[in-house]
C-alpha positions as CSV (number, residue, x, y, z in Angstrom):
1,X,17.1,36.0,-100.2
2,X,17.9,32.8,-101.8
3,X,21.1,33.3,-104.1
4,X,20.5,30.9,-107.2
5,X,22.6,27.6,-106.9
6,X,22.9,25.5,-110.5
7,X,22.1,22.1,-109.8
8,X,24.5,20.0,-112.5
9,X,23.5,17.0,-113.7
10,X,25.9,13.7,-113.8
11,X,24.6,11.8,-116.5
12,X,25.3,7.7,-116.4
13,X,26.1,5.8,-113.1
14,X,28.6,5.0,-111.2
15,X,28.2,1.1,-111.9
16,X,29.7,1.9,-115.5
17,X,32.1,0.0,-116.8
18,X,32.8,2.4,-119.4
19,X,34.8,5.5,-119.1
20,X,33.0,7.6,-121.8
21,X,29.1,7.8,-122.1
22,X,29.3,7.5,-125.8
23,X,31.3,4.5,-125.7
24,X,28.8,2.8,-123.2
25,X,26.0,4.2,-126.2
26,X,27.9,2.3,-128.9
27,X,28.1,-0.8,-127.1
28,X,25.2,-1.0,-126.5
29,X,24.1,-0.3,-130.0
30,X,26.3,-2.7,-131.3
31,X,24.8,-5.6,-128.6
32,X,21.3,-4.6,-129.5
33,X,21.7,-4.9,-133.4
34,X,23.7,-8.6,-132.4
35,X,20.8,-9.4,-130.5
36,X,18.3,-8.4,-132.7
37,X,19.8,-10.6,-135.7
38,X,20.0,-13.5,-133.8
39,X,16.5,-13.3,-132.8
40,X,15.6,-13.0,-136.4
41,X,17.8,-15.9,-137.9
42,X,16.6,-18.3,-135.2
43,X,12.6,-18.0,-136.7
């Protein structure tokens, strides 16, 4: 028999930058909603 191993899951990469997931999320938030109002001033 098999005994039952718990795989974990690592969430985010290695290549991050950021030391907290939700900080990396926030970031990214904030660059999206910069992005998306320059996008709609420039039309």
């Amino acid at each position: 028999m098999q005994k039952d191993t718990v795989k974990t899951f690592e969430r985010g990469s290695a290549l991050s930058i950021f030391n907290s997931d939700r900080m990396e999320d926030i970031i990214a938030l904030i660059l999206a909603f910069a992005l998306a109002i320059a996008i709609y001033l420039s039309y």
